[in-house]
Each structure stands twice: as C-alpha cells, then as structure tokens.
C-alpha positions in Angstrom: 0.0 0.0 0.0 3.0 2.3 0.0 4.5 3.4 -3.3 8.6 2.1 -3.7 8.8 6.2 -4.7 7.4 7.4 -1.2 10.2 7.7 1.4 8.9 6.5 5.3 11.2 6.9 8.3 11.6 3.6 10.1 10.3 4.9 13.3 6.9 5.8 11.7 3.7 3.9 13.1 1.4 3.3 10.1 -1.2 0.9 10.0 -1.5 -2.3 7.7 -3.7 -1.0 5.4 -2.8 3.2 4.7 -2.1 3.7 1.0 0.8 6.2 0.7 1.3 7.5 -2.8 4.7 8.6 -5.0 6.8 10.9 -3.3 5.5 11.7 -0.2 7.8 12.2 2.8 6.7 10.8 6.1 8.8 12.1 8.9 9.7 10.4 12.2 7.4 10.2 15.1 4.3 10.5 12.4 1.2 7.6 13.1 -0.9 7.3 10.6 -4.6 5.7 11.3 -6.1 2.8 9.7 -7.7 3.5 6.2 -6.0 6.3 5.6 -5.1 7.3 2.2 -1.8 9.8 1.2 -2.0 11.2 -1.7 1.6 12.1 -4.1 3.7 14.6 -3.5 2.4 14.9 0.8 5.0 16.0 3.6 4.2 14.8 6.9 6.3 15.7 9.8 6.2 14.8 13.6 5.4 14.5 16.5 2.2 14.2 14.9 -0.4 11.7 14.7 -3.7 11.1 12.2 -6.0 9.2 13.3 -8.4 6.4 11.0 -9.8 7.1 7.6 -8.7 10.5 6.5 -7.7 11.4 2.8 -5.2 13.9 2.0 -4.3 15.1 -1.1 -1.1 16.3 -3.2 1.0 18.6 -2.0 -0.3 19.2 1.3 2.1 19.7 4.0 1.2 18.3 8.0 3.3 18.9 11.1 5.7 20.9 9.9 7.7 23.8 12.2 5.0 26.7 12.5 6.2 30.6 11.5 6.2 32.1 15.1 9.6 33.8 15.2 9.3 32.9 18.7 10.0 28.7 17.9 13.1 27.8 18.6 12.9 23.9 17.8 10.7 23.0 20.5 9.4 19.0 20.2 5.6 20.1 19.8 2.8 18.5 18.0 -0.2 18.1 15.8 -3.2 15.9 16.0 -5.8 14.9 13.6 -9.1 12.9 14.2 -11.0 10.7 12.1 -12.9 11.1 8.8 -11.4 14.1 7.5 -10.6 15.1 3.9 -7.9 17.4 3.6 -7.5 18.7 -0.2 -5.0 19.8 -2.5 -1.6 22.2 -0.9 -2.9 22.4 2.8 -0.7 23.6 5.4 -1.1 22.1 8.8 1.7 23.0 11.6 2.3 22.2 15.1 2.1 24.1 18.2 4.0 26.4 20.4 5.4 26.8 23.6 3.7 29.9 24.4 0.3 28.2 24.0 -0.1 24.1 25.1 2.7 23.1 22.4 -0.4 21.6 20.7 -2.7 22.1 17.4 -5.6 20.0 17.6 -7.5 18.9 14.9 -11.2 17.4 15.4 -12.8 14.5 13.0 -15.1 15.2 9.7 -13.9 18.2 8.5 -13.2 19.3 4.8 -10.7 21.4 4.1 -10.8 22.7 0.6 -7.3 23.7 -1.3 -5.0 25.8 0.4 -6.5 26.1 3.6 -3.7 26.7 6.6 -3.9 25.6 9.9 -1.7 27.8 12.1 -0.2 26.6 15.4 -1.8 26.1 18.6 -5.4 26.2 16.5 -8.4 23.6 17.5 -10.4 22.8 14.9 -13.4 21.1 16.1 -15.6 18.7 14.5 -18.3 18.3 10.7 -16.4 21.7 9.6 -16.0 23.2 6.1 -13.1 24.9 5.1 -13.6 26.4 1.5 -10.5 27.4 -0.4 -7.7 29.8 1.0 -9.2 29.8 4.1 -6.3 31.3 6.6 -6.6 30.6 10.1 -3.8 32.2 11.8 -2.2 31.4 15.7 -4.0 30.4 18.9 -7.5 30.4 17.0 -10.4 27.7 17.7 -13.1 26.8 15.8 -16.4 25.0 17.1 -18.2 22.0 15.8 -20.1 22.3 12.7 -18.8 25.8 11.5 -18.5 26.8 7.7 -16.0 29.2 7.0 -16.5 30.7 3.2 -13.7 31.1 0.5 -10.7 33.0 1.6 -11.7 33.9 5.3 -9.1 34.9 6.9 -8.8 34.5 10.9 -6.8 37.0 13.2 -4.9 35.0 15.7 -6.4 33.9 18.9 -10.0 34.9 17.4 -12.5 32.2 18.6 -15.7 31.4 16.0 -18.4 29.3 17.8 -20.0 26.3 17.1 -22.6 26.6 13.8 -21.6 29.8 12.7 -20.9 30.5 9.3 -18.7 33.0 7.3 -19.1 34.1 4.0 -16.3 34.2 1.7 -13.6 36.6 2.2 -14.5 37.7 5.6 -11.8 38.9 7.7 -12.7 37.9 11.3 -10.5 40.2 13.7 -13.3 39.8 16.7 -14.9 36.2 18.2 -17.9 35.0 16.3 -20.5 33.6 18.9 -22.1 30.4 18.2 -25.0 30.6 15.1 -24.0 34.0 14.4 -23.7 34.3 10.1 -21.1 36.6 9.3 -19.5 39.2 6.1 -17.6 41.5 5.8 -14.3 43.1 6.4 -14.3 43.5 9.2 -17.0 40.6 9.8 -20.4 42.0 10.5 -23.2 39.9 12.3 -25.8 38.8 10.1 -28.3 36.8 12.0 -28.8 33.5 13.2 -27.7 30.4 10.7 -31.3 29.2 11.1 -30.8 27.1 7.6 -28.0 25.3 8.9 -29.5 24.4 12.7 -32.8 22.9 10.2 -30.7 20.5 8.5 -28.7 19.2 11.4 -32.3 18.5 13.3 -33.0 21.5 15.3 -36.3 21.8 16.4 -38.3 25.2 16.1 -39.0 26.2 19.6 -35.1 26.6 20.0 -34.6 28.3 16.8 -36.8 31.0 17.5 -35.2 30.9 20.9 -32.1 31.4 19.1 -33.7 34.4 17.0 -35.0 36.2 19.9 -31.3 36.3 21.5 -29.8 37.5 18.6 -31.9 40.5 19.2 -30.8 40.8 22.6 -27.4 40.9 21.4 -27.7 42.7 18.5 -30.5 45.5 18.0 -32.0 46.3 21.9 -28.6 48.6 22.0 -27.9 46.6 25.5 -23.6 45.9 26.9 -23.0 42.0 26.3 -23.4 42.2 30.4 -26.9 43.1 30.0 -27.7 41.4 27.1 -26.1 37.8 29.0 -28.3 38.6 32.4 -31.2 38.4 29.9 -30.2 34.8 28.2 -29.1 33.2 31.4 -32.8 32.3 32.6 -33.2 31.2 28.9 -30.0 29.4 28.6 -30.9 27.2 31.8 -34.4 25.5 30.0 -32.7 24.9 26.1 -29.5 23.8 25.6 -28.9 25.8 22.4 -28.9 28.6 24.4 -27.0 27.6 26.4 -24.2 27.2 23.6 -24.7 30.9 22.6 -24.2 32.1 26.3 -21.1 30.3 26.9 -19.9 31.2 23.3 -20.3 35.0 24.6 -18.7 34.3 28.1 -15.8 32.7 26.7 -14.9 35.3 24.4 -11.4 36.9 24.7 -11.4 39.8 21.8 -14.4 41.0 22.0 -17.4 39.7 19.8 -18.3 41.2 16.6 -20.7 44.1 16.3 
C-alpha cells in the first residue's frame, strides 16, 4: 500500500492498510490511522499523529515547524481525528510553547485547497473549510462551522460552534455560536437558522435562538446586560445555552 517512490522513516507507526502515494515524505514520530489514504507529493512531519480514515491530497504539508519567530525547535505537536478530507496544498503545523505546544484537529472536516492551519489552532468537528481559508495562531473553531472562501482568521480569534462566514470575511473579533457573518471587518448577520434545520434542530429553540440575537444585536444593551437576559433562557434549552457560553468565553471582543 505504500508506493517504492514514497520515502517512510523507520520509526513511523502506520497501520496495515494506509495507502501512501509517489513521493510523499513521512517524517519520524508521524502515526498514521487505519484506512487512511496519502496522496503524491504529501510531507508529513512529527510529532504528529492522524487518526483512522482521512484522505489527504497532493502537496499538502502536516506537522511541519509553524512561522512564530518565537519557535526555537521546540518538540511540539499536531493531532488529527478521524474522517477528515484534507484537499490539494494544505498547510497544517504544530504548536507552540507559548500556548499548550499543541494544534488539535477534530474528526469530519473538509478542508478545501489551500487552507492553513496555524499553530496552537483547534479545529473542532463536521467543519468546512472552503479554499484559502487562513486561520492564523492560537484560534479555535467549534463543531459544525462553515467558513467561506478566503476567510481569513486573526490570531487567537474564537468562531463558535454553527456559525458560518461568507467568503472573504476577515474575522478580527470572536464570532459567537450561530452568528452568520461578512464583511471586512465581519459583520453579524443573524442566526444560521438554515444550517440548525438541516442538522435536526427543532423550532421552539430556533426561534429561541432568534430572539437572542436581538438581545445581542438590535436592543442597544452591553453584552453584560444582554447575557443577564439569556441566562434564565439558557438554563431550560441547551442551544442557548451554547450561545451564552460562546459569549462568556470570548477573549477579543465579539463582533458588532
């Protein structure tokens, strides 16, 4: 299953069954998952480790050094879940001292061509990733978020769980969770009531969901007041209770 033209360091844990193709370079201290498939031309580096039936195409890069001046060699790593597709020329690199000398990766996620992964990221889980997507330093992502064509991510920026950007939004502030967002600099634009249908939730906490974005967003209130509004709500429907702790766990600022 690996091509004579690939080049794996001895010290690599790959399971039985990964197909590596033509030369790709697989670094020491890499483990590859079961079922996974490397494409031509793919550098992995370590420490890092992929979990079970990912695919990732030609040219992409995984684990290398990250670009923090501040890295000076440091052993730190990269992890990647399950289930993901990683497409043509993406860049993923490790973490940081300055952070948890970790970038984690979560399972079912596409990332279109050209999408980098900065160190110390989290990357939840069921995320898209359209093409030139940069996320830069220290940022996290929640489950199920869509981030359109060319977004680009200021470090340590946090975008919450079911949000979605559209393409070429430059995200300097944290997006709470559900919030759709545009613009540069991104601009709220309601709840991602489309997306919360398809993934099976019901109406009662959509419309929940609608009537905090207008506590946030259009009663002119701080996020203080607007939050002592939502906590009542927040403790009868759990969706709420995503959006609240999306708001108190924001470190820039939210966008407005």
């Amino acid at each position: 299953m690996i091509d004579p033209r690939a080049i794996v360091d001895p010290s690599a844990r790959i399971a039985d069954d990964v197909e590596i193709g033509p030369f790709s370079i697989i670094g020491a201290d890499v483990e590859i998952g079961e079922g996974t498939v490397v494409g031509p031309h793919v550098i992995i580096r370590g420490p890092t480790k992929i979990g079970k039936h990912n695919k990732i195409f030609q040219f992409s890069s995984i684990g290398e050094e990250c670009q923090d001046k501040k890295y000076a060699g440091e052993p730190t790593t990269l992890s990647i879940g399950d289930h993901n597709v990683i497409r043509e020329a993406c860049t993923f690199h490790r973490g940081t001292i300055q952070d948890n000398g970790h970038t984690q990766v979560g399972s079912h996620n596409l990332f279109m061509v050209n999408v980098h992964v900065a160190h110390d990221c989290v990357i939840g889980d069921h995320g898209i990733f359209a093409n030139d997507t940069n996320m830069a330093g220290h940022v996290k992502v929640g489950d199920w978020a869509i981030l359109g064509g060319s977004t680009q991510v200021h470090q340590f920026c946090q975008i919450g769980a079911h949000s979605m950007c559209g393409a070429g939004t430059v995200v300097l502030k944290d997006i709470p969770a559900y919030i759709m967002s545009l613009g540069y600099p991104a601009q709220p634009h309601g709840i991602n009531s489309e997306g919360l249908k398809r993934r099976g939730f019901n109406a009662d906490s959509i419309s929940l969901l609608r009537n905090a974005y207008k506590t946030i967003y259009r009663k002119g209130l701080t996020l203080a007041e607007a939050l002592e509004i939502l906590h009542p709500i927040a403790l009868e429907d759990d969706a709420v209770a995503v959006l609240v702790n999306s708001l108190e766990s924001a470190t820039r600022g939210i966008i407005r």
